[in-house]
Residue, then its C-alpha position, 0 to 999 in steps of 0.5 A: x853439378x847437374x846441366x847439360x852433358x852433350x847437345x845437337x841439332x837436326x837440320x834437314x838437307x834441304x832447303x826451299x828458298x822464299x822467294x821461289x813462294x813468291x814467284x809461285x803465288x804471284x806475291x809474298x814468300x819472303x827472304x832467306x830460306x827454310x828447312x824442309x824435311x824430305x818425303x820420307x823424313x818425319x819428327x820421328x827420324x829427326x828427333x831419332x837423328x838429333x839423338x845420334x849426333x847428341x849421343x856421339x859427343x856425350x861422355x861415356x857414362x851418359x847413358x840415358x835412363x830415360x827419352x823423352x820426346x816431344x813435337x806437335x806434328x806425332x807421327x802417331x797418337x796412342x801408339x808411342x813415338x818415344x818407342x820407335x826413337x828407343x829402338x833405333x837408338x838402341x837403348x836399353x830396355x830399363x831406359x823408360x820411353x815417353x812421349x810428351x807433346x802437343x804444343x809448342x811450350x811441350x819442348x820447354x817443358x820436357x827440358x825443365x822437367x829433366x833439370x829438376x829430376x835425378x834421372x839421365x835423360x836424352x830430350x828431344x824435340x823435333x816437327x814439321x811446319x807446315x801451314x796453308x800456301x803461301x802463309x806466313x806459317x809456310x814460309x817462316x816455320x821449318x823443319x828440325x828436331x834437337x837433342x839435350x843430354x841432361x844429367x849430373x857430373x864432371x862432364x856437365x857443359x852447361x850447368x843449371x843455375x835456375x829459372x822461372x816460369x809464368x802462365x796464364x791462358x790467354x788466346x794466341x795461336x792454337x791448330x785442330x787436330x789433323x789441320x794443317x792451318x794454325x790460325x792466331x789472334x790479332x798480334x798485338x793481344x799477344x805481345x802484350x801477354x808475353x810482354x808482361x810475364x817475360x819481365x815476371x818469369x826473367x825477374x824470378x829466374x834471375x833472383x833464383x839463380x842470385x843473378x843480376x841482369x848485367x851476369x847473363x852473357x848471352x840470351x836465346x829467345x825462342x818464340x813464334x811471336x818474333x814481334x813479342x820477342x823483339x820488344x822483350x828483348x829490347x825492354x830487357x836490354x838484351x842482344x837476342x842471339x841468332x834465332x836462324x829465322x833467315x836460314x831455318x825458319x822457326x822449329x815450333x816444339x823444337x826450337x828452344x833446344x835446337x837454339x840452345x844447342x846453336x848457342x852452346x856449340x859456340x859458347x865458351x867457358x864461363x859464359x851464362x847463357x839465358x834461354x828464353x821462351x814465349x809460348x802459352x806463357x814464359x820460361x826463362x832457363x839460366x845456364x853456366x857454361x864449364x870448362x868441360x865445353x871448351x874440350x866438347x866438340x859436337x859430332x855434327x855442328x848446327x854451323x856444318x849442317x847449314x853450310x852442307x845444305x841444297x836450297x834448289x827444292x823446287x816449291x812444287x815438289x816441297x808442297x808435293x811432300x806436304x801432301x798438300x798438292x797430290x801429283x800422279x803417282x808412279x804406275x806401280x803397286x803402292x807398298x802394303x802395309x808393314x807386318x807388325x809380327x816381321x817387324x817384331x822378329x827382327x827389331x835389331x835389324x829394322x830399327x838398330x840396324x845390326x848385323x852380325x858376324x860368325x865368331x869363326x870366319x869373322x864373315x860379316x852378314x847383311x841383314x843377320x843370318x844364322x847360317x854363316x856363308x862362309x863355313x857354314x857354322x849355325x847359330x854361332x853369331x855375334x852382333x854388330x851394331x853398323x848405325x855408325x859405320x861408313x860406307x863407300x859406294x860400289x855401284x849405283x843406279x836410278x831407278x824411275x820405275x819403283x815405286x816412290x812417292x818422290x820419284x826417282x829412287x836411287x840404288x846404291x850397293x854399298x861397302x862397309x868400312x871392316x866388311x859387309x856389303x847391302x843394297x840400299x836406297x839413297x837420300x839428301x842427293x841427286x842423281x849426281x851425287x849417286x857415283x861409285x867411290x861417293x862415302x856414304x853414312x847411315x841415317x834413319x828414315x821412313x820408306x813408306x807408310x800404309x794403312x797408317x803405319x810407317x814402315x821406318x829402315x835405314x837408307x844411306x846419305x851422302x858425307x859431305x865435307x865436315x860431317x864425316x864422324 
Protein backbone atom coordinates (compact mmCIF):
# COMPACT_ATOMS: atom_id res chain seq x y z
CA UNK A 1 0.00 0.00 0.00
CA UNK A 2 1.62 3.16 -0.77
CA UNK A 3 -0.32 6.90 0.19
CA UNK A 4 0.35 9.31 2.85
CA UNK A 5 2.00 8.42 6.14
CA UNK A 6 1.72 11.68 8.16
CA UNK A 7 0.49 15.44 6.93
CA UNK A 8 0.56 19.06 8.63
CA UNK A 9 0.30 22.45 8.30
CA UNK A 10 1.97 25.93 8.54
CA UNK A 11 -0.29 28.63 9.45
CA UNK A 12 1.71 31.72 10.65
CA UNK A 13 0.80 33.54 13.89
CA UNK A 14 -0.41 36.45 12.53
CA UNK A 15 -3.28 37.57 10.78
CA UNK A 16 -4.31 40.97 8.86
CA UNK A 17 -7.86 41.56 8.99
CA UNK A 18 -9.42 42.65 5.59
CA UNK A 19 -11.27 45.26 6.47
CA UNK A 20 -8.47 47.12 8.09
CA UNK A 21 -7.13 47.10 3.71
CA UNK A 22 -10.30 49.08 3.37
CA UNK A 23 -9.96 51.36 5.77
CA UNK A 24 -6.56 52.14 4.78
CA UNK A 25 -7.22 52.50 1.12
CA UNK A 26 -10.55 54.14 1.33
CA UNK A 27 -12.24 51.11 -0.28
CA UNK A 28 -11.83 47.36 -0.94
CA UNK A 29 -10.19 44.76 1.44
CA UNK A 30 -12.85 42.46 1.69
CA UNK A 31 -14.08 39.91 4.96
CA UNK A 32 -12.21 37.37 6.98
CA UNK A 33 -8.68 37.56 7.67
CA UNK A 34 -5.49 36.33 5.87
CA UNK A 35 -2.24 34.69 7.09
CA UNK A 36 0.80 36.80 6.93
CA UNK A 37 4.24 35.30 7.80
CA UNK A 38 6.03 37.92 10.29
CA UNK A 39 9.59 40.02 9.10
CA UNK A 40 11.57 37.28 9.94
CA UNK A 41 9.79 34.20 8.39
CA UNK A 42 10.20 32.98 4.77
CA UNK A 43 8.93 30.02 2.51
CA UNK A 44 11.91 28.43 3.78
CA UNK A 45 11.34 28.44 7.77
CA UNK A 46 7.66 27.69 6.97
CA UNK A 47 8.10 24.62 4.79
CA UNK A 48 10.95 23.99 7.62
CA UNK A 49 7.93 24.36 10.29
CA UNK A 50 5.39 22.10 8.37
CA UNK A 51 8.02 19.31 8.28
CA UNK A 52 8.38 19.34 11.91
CA UNK A 53 4.91 19.30 12.74
CA UNK A 54 4.52 16.16 9.76
CA UNK A 55 7.72 14.51 11.12
CA UNK A 56 6.32 14.25 14.92
CA UNK A 57 2.96 12.34 14.04
CA UNK A 58 4.96 10.19 11.27
CA UNK A 59 5.64 6.51 12.21
CA UNK A 60 8.86 5.83 13.32
CA UNK A 61 10.19 4.18 10.17
CA UNK A 62 9.25 7.12 7.69
CA UNK A 63 12.48 8.51 7.57
CA UNK A 64 12.76 10.33 4.40
CA UNK A 65 15.17 9.31 1.81
CA UNK A 66 14.49 12.53 0.07
CA UNK A 67 12.80 16.43 0.54
CA UNK A 68 11.39 17.90 -2.03
CA UNK A 69 10.62 21.54 -1.60
CA UNK A 70 8.46 23.75 -3.69
CA UNK A 71 7.31 27.59 -3.65
CA UNK A 72 7.07 30.29 -6.28
CA UNK A 73 8.51 32.91 -3.67
CA UNK A 74 12.54 30.95 -3.27
CA UNK A 75 14.44 32.64 -0.83
CA UNK A 76 17.39 31.98 -3.28
CA UNK A 77 17.79 31.08 -6.94
CA UNK A 78 21.08 28.53 -7.55
CA UNK A 79 21.63 28.08 -4.28
CA UNK A 80 19.24 25.32 -2.87
CA UNK A 81 16.36 25.92 -0.29
CA UNK A 82 15.96 22.19 0.02
CA UNK A 83 19.29 22.38 1.78
CA UNK A 84 18.90 24.63 4.47
CA UNK A 85 15.32 22.87 5.30
CA UNK A 86 17.72 19.59 5.28
CA UNK A 87 19.83 20.82 7.81
CA UNK A 88 17.39 22.10 10.25
CA UNK A 89 15.52 19.03 9.89
CA UNK A 90 18.56 17.32 10.63
CA UNK A 91 18.16 14.66 8.06
CA UNK A 92 20.63 12.50 7.14
CA UNK A 93 23.35 13.12 4.48
CA UNK A 94 22.18 10.10 2.17
CA UNK A 95 18.49 11.69 2.12
CA UNK A 96 18.72 13.62 -1.33
CA UNK A 97 17.45 17.51 -1.22
CA UNK A 98 15.71 19.14 -4.41
CA UNK A 99 14.11 22.14 -4.84
CA UNK A 100 11.16 22.20 -7.37
CA UNK A 101 9.27 25.27 -8.08
CA UNK A 102 8.25 28.14 -10.00
CA UNK A 103 4.68 27.96 -10.41
CA UNK A 104 1.90 27.21 -8.54
CA UNK A 105 1.03 23.77 -10.22
CA UNK A 106 4.77 23.09 -8.64
CA UNK A 107 3.03 21.89 -5.65
CA UNK A 108 0.98 19.38 -7.03
CA UNK A 109 3.35 18.10 -9.07
CA UNK A 110 5.97 17.53 -6.33
CA UNK A 111 2.91 15.34 -4.60
CA UNK A 112 2.17 13.30 -7.58
CA UNK A 113 5.91 12.41 -8.33
CA UNK A 114 6.14 11.20 -4.75
CA UNK A 115 3.20 8.78 -5.27
CA UNK A 116 4.70 7.20 -8.40
CA UNK A 117 8.38 6.71 -6.97
CA UNK A 118 9.39 4.17 -4.51
CA UNK A 119 11.18 6.53 -2.43
CA UNK A 120 10.07 7.93 1.06
CA UNK A 121 9.67 11.28 0.58
CA UNK A 122 9.06 14.42 3.08
CA UNK A 123 7.25 17.26 0.14
CA UNK A 124 6.74 20.52 1.11
CA UNK A 125 5.46 23.56 -0.14
CA UNK A 126 5.09 26.43 1.31
CA UNK A 127 5.20 30.86 -0.03
CA UNK A 128 4.18 34.33 0.73
CA UNK A 129 1.34 36.12 -1.32
CA UNK A 130 1.82 39.32 -1.70
CA UNK A 131 0.65 41.25 -4.62
CA UNK A 132 0.42 45.42 -5.03
CA UNK A 133 -1.73 47.30 -2.40
CA UNK A 134 -5.05 47.03 -2.05
CA UNK A 135 -5.47 44.22 -4.83
CA UNK A 136 -7.21 41.55 -4.75
CA UNK A 137 -3.98 39.30 -4.73
CA UNK A 138 -3.21 41.19 -1.51
CA UNK A 139 -6.06 40.38 0.37
CA UNK A 140 -7.17 37.05 -0.89
CA UNK A 141 -3.38 35.25 -1.02
CA UNK A 142 -1.88 34.34 2.55
CA UNK A 143 1.05 32.98 3.99
CA UNK A 144 1.53 29.22 4.62
CA UNK A 145 3.57 26.16 3.77
CA UNK A 146 2.30 22.20 4.49
CA UNK A 147 3.92 18.95 4.52
CA UNK A 148 3.26 15.12 3.24
CA UNK A 149 4.96 12.20 4.21
CA UNK A 150 4.57 9.70 1.43
CA UNK A 151 5.69 6.68 1.24
CA UNK A 152 4.75 2.88 1.51
CA UNK A 153 3.40 0.49 4.48
CA UNK A 154 1.02 -0.55 7.54
CA UNK A 155 1.09 3.19 8.81
CA UNK A 156 -0.16 4.45 5.26
CA UNK A 157 -3.18 7.43 6.26
CA UNK A 158 -4.21 7.74 3.32
CA UNK A 159 -3.83 5.59 0.54
CA UNK A 160 -3.58 6.20 -3.27
CA UNK A 161 -6.10 4.93 -5.34
CA UNK A 162 -4.99 7.12 -8.61
CA UNK A 163 -5.37 10.20 -10.47
CA UNK A 164 -5.16 12.03 -13.60
CA UNK A 165 -3.82 15.19 -15.19
CA UNK A 166 -4.80 17.68 -18.26
CA UNK A 167 -2.73 20.32 -19.72
CA UNK A 168 -2.69 22.56 -22.33
CA UNK A 169 -1.06 26.54 -22.23
CA UNK A 170 -3.37 28.84 -22.28
CA UNK A 171 -2.78 32.42 -20.52
CA UNK A 172 -3.91 32.87 -17.11
CA UNK A 173 -2.02 34.52 -14.47
CA UNK A 174 1.73 34.63 -14.78
CA UNK A 175 4.57 37.19 -12.52
CA UNK A 176 8.07 38.13 -13.70
CA UNK A 177 10.83 37.48 -11.95
CA UNK A 178 11.40 39.84 -8.96
CA UNK A 179 7.75 41.59 -9.31
CA UNK A 180 5.74 41.49 -6.90
CA UNK A 181 2.48 42.05 -9.04
CA UNK A 182 0.97 38.84 -10.73
CA UNK A 183 -1.15 40.01 -13.29
CA UNK A 184 -4.21 37.74 -15.04
CA UNK A 185 -6.08 37.60 -18.06
CA UNK A 186 -9.74 38.31 -18.24
CA UNK A 187 -11.53 35.44 -16.05
CA UNK A 188 -13.97 34.10 -17.74
CA UNK A 189 -11.02 32.74 -20.56
CA UNK A 190 -9.88 31.01 -17.47
CA UNK A 191 -12.74 29.30 -16.47
CA UNK A 192 -13.39 28.10 -19.62
CA UNK A 193 -10.08 26.05 -19.82
CA UNK A 194 -10.43 24.89 -16.28
CA UNK A 195 -13.80 24.03 -16.79
CA UNK A 196 -12.96 21.68 -19.92
CA UNK A 197 -10.07 19.73 -18.43
CA UNK A 198 -11.34 19.50 -14.59
CA UNK A 199 -14.31 17.24 -16.39
CA UNK A 200 -11.35 15.48 -18.60
CA UNK A 201 -8.67 14.99 -15.71
CA UNK A 202 -11.84 14.07 -12.84
CA UNK A 203 -13.37 11.53 -15.71
CA UNK A 204 -9.65 9.83 -16.06
CA UNK A 205 -8.84 9.85 -12.57
CA UNK A 206 -11.92 8.24 -11.60
CA UNK A 207 -11.69 5.37 -14.22
CA UNK A 208 -7.95 4.77 -13.23
CA UNK A 209 -8.94 4.32 -9.67
CA UNK A 210 -12.29 1.94 -10.78
CA UNK A 211 -14.41 4.78 -8.99
CA UNK A 212 -17.64 6.35 -9.91
CA UNK A 213 -18.33 9.79 -8.84
CA UNK A 214 -21.08 8.86 -6.39
CA UNK A 215 -17.55 6.77 -4.17
CA UNK A 216 -15.72 10.04 -3.64
CA UNK A 217 -16.86 11.26 -0.08
CA UNK A 218 -15.14 14.28 0.18
CA UNK A 219 -13.67 16.89 -2.54
CA UNK A 220 -10.66 19.55 -1.88
CA UNK A 221 -10.41 22.00 -5.00
CA UNK A 222 -7.47 24.06 -4.66
CA UNK A 223 -7.36 27.02 -7.29
CA UNK A 224 -6.46 30.66 -7.50
CA UNK A 225 -9.44 30.92 -9.86
CA UNK A 226 -12.21 30.52 -7.09
CA UNK A 227 -14.72 31.28 -10.11
CA UNK A 228 -13.48 28.35 -11.93
CA UNK A 229 -13.42 26.33 -8.87
CA UNK A 230 -16.94 26.84 -8.14
CA UNK A 231 -18.74 25.94 -11.59
CA UNK A 232 -16.32 22.47 -11.34
CA UNK A 233 -17.55 21.96 -8.30
CA UNK A 234 -21.12 22.52 -9.34
CA UNK A 235 -21.00 20.71 -12.74
CA UNK A 236 -19.36 17.70 -11.04
CA UNK A 237 -21.81 17.81 -8.32
CA UNK A 238 -19.78 18.14 -5.46
CA UNK A 239 -19.78 19.77 -2.24
CA UNK A 240 -15.96 21.39 -2.21
CA UNK A 241 -14.60 21.26 1.28
CA UNK A 242 -13.52 24.01 3.24
CA UNK A 243 -10.77 26.17 1.11
CA UNK A 244 -10.15 28.35 4.41
CA UNK A 245 -10.47 31.21 1.86
CA UNK A 246 -12.07 33.41 4.74
CA UNK A 247 -9.38 32.54 7.47
CA UNK A 248 -6.17 31.97 5.51
CA UNK A 249 -6.38 33.38 2.24
CA UNK A 250 -5.04 31.05 -0.74
CA UNK A 251 -1.40 29.66 -0.15
CA UNK A 252 -0.35 29.68 -4.02
CA UNK A 253 2.20 26.45 -4.20
CA UNK A 254 1.20 25.54 -1.13
CA UNK A 255 -2.36 25.14 -1.03
CA UNK A 256 -3.04 21.72 -2.59
CA UNK A 257 -1.34 20.11 0.24
CA UNK A 258 -2.06 22.72 3.06
CA UNK A 259 -5.89 21.74 2.22
CA UNK A 260 -5.48 17.97 2.04
CA UNK A 261 -3.72 18.18 5.10
CA UNK A 262 -7.00 20.16 6.72
CA UNK A 263 -9.30 17.55 5.20
CA UNK A 264 -7.30 14.53 6.44
CA UNK A 265 -6.96 15.77 9.86
CA UNK A 266 -10.66 15.54 9.93
CA UNK A 267 -11.33 12.55 7.87
CA UNK A 268 -12.26 9.36 9.18
CA UNK A 269 -11.59 5.58 8.05
CA UNK A 270 -12.95 4.73 4.90
CA UNK A 271 -13.68 7.76 3.37
CA UNK A 272 -12.13 8.66 -0.24
CA UNK A 273 -10.95 11.86 -0.66
CA UNK A 274 -10.45 13.53 -4.09
CA UNK A 275 -7.89 16.44 -4.35
CA UNK A 276 -8.54 18.78 -7.07
CA UNK A 277 -6.24 21.34 -8.66
CA UNK A 278 -6.55 24.19 -11.28
CA UNK A 279 -3.43 25.63 -11.90
CA UNK A 280 -2.04 25.79 -15.58
CA UNK A 281 -4.29 22.74 -16.39
CA UNK A 282 -5.87 20.08 -13.97
CA UNK A 283 -5.06 17.27 -11.72
CA UNK A 284 -7.17 15.06 -9.73
CA UNK A 285 -5.63 12.93 -7.16
CA UNK A 286 -7.96 10.06 -5.26
CA UNK A 287 -7.14 9.03 -1.73
CA UNK A 288 -8.48 6.26 0.66
CA UNK A 289 -8.47 7.15 4.05
CA UNK A 290 -6.95 3.51 6.41
CA UNK A 291 -7.88 2.48 9.66
CA UNK A 292 -4.54 3.81 10.80
CA UNK A 293 -6.09 7.45 10.58
CA UNK A 294 -8.36 7.00 13.26
CA UNK A 295 -5.04 6.47 15.67
CA UNK A 296 -2.84 9.30 13.78
CA UNK A 297 -3.12 12.68 15.72
CA UNK A 298 -1.45 15.25 14.02
CA UNK A 299 1.17 17.20 16.29
CA UNK A 300 -0.18 20.36 15.63
CA UNK A 301 -3.77 20.61 13.85
CA UNK A 302 -4.44 23.07 11.08
CA UNK A 303 -7.89 23.76 13.54
CA UNK A 304 -5.24 24.64 16.70
CA UNK A 305 -3.29 26.96 14.46
CA UNK A 306 -6.19 28.95 13.73
CA UNK A 307 -7.99 29.40 16.86
CA UNK A 308 -4.06 30.52 18.45
CA UNK A 309 -3.76 33.23 16.02
CA UNK A 310 -3.43 37.47 16.39
CA UNK A 311 -5.64 39.09 13.91
CA UNK A 312 -4.37 42.79 15.26
CA UNK A 313 -1.53 43.31 12.66
CA UNK A 314 -1.91 46.50 11.81
CA UNK A 315 -1.71 47.01 7.76
CA UNK A 316 0.91 49.19 7.88
CA UNK A 317 3.41 47.22 9.45
CA UNK A 318 2.17 44.00 7.43
CA UNK A 319 3.02 46.30 4.18
CA UNK A 320 6.30 47.27 6.19
CA UNK A 321 7.40 43.71 6.18
CA UNK A 322 6.60 43.19 2.44
CA UNK A 323 9.14 45.52 1.91
CA UNK A 324 6.59 47.49 0.15
CA UNK A 325 6.53 50.51 2.28
CA UNK A 326 10.32 50.92 3.86
CA UNK A 327 9.92 52.78 7.39
CA UNK A 328 13.16 54.81 9.28
CA UNK A 329 15.05 51.90 10.39
CA UNK A 330 16.43 52.03 14.06
CA UNK A 331 19.53 54.18 14.45
CA UNK A 332 21.84 51.32 14.59
CA UNK A 333 24.51 49.47 12.46
CA UNK A 334 22.60 47.06 10.28
CA UNK A 335 24.01 43.37 10.66
CA UNK A 336 26.82 42.29 8.36
CA UNK A 337 26.67 39.67 6.21
CA UNK A 338 26.76 36.23 7.65
CA UNK A 339 30.23 34.24 7.37
CA UNK A 340 29.69 31.03 5.26
CA UNK A 341 33.07 29.42 6.70
CA UNK A 342 31.25 30.37 10.71
CA UNK A 343 28.50 28.87 9.22
CA UNK A 344 30.11 25.83 8.03
CA UNK A 345 31.88 24.76 11.44
CA UNK A 346 28.99 24.81 13.33
CA UNK A 347 26.03 23.45 11.02
CA UNK A 348 24.62 21.30 14.13
CA UNK A 349 24.15 24.14 16.06
CA UNK A 350 22.92 26.86 13.57
CA UNK A 351 20.85 24.93 11.61
CA UNK A 352 19.83 21.76 13.95
CA UNK A 353 20.00 23.48 17.10
CA UNK A 354 21.94 20.99 19.23
CA UNK A 355 23.77 21.08 22.03
CA UNK A 356 25.94 19.11 23.84
CA UNK A 357 26.46 17.29 26.98
CA UNK A 358 29.76 16.13 28.91
CA UNK A 359 29.49 12.41 29.18
CA UNK A 360 30.81 12.59 32.94
CA UNK A 361 29.03 15.58 34.84
CA UNK A 362 25.66 15.27 32.60
CA UNK A 363 26.35 19.65 32.13
CA UNK A 364 24.41 20.73 29.43
CA UNK A 365 26.14 23.49 27.22
CA UNK A 366 24.51 25.99 25.15
CA UNK A 367 25.87 26.42 22.21
CA UNK A 368 28.28 23.23 22.10
CA UNK A 369 31.58 23.42 23.89
CA UNK A 370 34.59 21.45 24.10
CA UNK A 371 35.51 22.27 27.40
CA UNK A 372 32.95 21.22 30.01
CA UNK A 373 32.40 23.86 32.65
CA UNK A 374 31.71 21.53 35.05
CA UNK A 375 35.16 19.41 35.56
CA UNK A 376 36.66 20.64 33.03
CA UNK A 377 36.71 17.25 30.94
CA UNK A 378 37.94 18.37 26.75
CA UNK A 379 36.43 16.66 23.74
CA UNK A 380 34.47 14.10 25.84
CA UNK A 381 30.89 15.38 24.71
CA UNK A 382 27.69 13.84 23.38
CA UNK A 383 25.18 15.56 21.23
CA UNK A 384 21.91 16.71 22.26
CA UNK A 385 19.71 17.52 19.57
CA UNK A 386 17.08 20.62 21.70
CA UNK A 387 14.52 21.51 18.41
CA UNK A 388 12.15 19.92 20.24
CA UNK A 389 12.57 20.47 23.59
CA UNK A 390 10.29 23.07 25.91
CA UNK A 391 11.46 25.94 27.56
CA UNK A 392 10.18 27.95 30.48
CA UNK A 393 10.91 31.86 30.48
CA UNK A 394 13.41 32.93 33.34
CA UNK A 395 13.74 36.70 32.52
CA UNK A 396 12.65 38.89 29.98
CA UNK A 397 13.26 42.27 28.57
CA UNK A 398 12.30 44.37 25.40
CA UNK A 399 14.92 45.71 23.95
CA UNK A 400 13.94 48.93 21.50
CA UNK A 401 17.66 50.08 20.85
CA UNK A 402 18.83 46.70 18.92
CA UNK A 403 18.70 46.65 15.74
CA UNK A 404 15.35 45.13 14.08
CA UNK A 405 13.68 45.44 10.94
CA UNK A 406 10.55 44.91 13.19
CA UNK A 407 11.36 46.83 16.41
CA UNK A 408 11.14 46.29 19.38
CA UNK A 409 13.25 42.71 19.79
CA UNK A 410 12.17 40.75 22.91
CA UNK A 411 14.86 39.12 24.99
CA UNK A 412 14.19 36.14 27.09
CA UNK A 413 16.90 33.74 29.04
CA UNK A 414 15.39 30.73 29.04
CA UNK A 415 15.40 27.08 30.92
CA UNK A 416 15.26 24.11 29.14
CA UNK A 417 13.09 21.07 30.25
CA UNK A 418 16.27 18.31 31.43
CA UNK A 419 18.89 21.48 31.77
CA UNK A 420 20.31 24.19 29.74
CA UNK A 421 20.04 27.64 29.66
CA UNK A 422 20.34 30.39 26.43
CA UNK A 423 19.45 33.72 25.55
CA UNK A 424 17.25 34.04 22.87
CA UNK A 425 14.88 36.28 20.77
CA UNK A 426 11.48 35.90 21.12
CA UNK A 427 8.45 35.95 18.12
CA UNK A 428 4.57 35.46 17.53
CA UNK A 429 4.20 37.83 21.07
CA UNK A 430 3.86 40.87 22.52
CA UNK A 431 5.56 42.46 24.72
CA UNK A 432 3.06 41.02 27.29
CA UNK A 433 3.48 37.72 26.37
CA UNK A 434 7.31 38.15 27.35
CA UNK A 435 6.49 37.17 31.36
CA UNK A 436 8.87 35.07 33.51
CA UNK A 437 7.27 31.48 33.94
CA UNK A 438 5.68 31.97 29.95
CA UNK A 439 6.56 28.23 28.18
CA UNK A 440 8.31 28.69 25.25
CA UNK A 441 9.18 26.18 22.19
CA UNK A 442 11.61 26.20 19.68
CA UNK A 443 10.62 27.52 15.96
CA UNK A 444 13.30 28.14 12.96
CA UNK A 445 13.61 31.77 11.71
CA UNK A 446 15.28 34.28 9.87
CA UNK A 447 17.34 36.92 12.11
CA UNK A 448 18.41 39.02 9.41
CA UNK A 449 19.54 38.93 5.80
CA UNK A 450 22.54 41.11 4.14
CA UNK A 451 24.21 41.13 0.95
CA UNK A 452 21.45 38.72 -0.10
CA UNK A 453 22.23 36.11 2.39
CA UNK A 454 19.91 35.00 5.25
CA UNK A 455 21.39 34.38 8.38
CA UNK A 456 18.65 31.53 9.67
CA UNK A 457 18.84 30.52 13.70
CA UNK A 458 16.42 29.43 16.26
CA UNK A 459 14.40 31.87 18.37
CA UNK A 460 11.79 30.91 20.75
CA UNK A 461 7.74 31.13 20.63
CA UNK A 462 5.13 31.23 22.93
CA UNK A 463 3.04 27.53 23.41
CA UNK A 464 -0.21 28.45 23.23
CA UNK A 465 -3.16 26.43 24.62
CA UNK A 466 -3.29 22.78 22.42
CA UNK A 467 -0.18 23.19 20.91
CA UNK A 468 2.30 22.25 23.50
CA UNK A 469 3.74 18.84 21.83
Amino acid sequence: MRGILSAAGSIPYWRLQRSTIGAFHGSGGGKGTRSVASYDEDSTTLAVDAARNALRCAPEAATPSALWFTTTTPTYLEKSNAGVAHAALRLPTTTAAYDLGGSLRSGVGALRAALTSSDTVLVTAADLRVGLPNSADESAGGDAGAAVIVGDGDGVIAEHLGGASASQEFLDRWRTPGDPRTKQWEEKFGEQHYVTLARQAWGDALASAGLEASDVDQVVIATAHPRAGNVVAKQLGATAAADLAATVGNAGAAQPLLLLSAALEAASPAQTIALIVLADGADVLLFRTTDAIASWTPARSIDDQLSSGNDTLPYAKYLSWRQVMSPEPPRRPEPARMSASAAGRSVDWKYGFVASRDRESKALHMPPARVSFEGGNVDDMEPVPMADVGGTVLSATVDRLAYSPSPPVIFAVVDFDGGGRLPVELCDCTADDASPGARVEMTFRRLNAADGIANYFWKARPIRGGTER
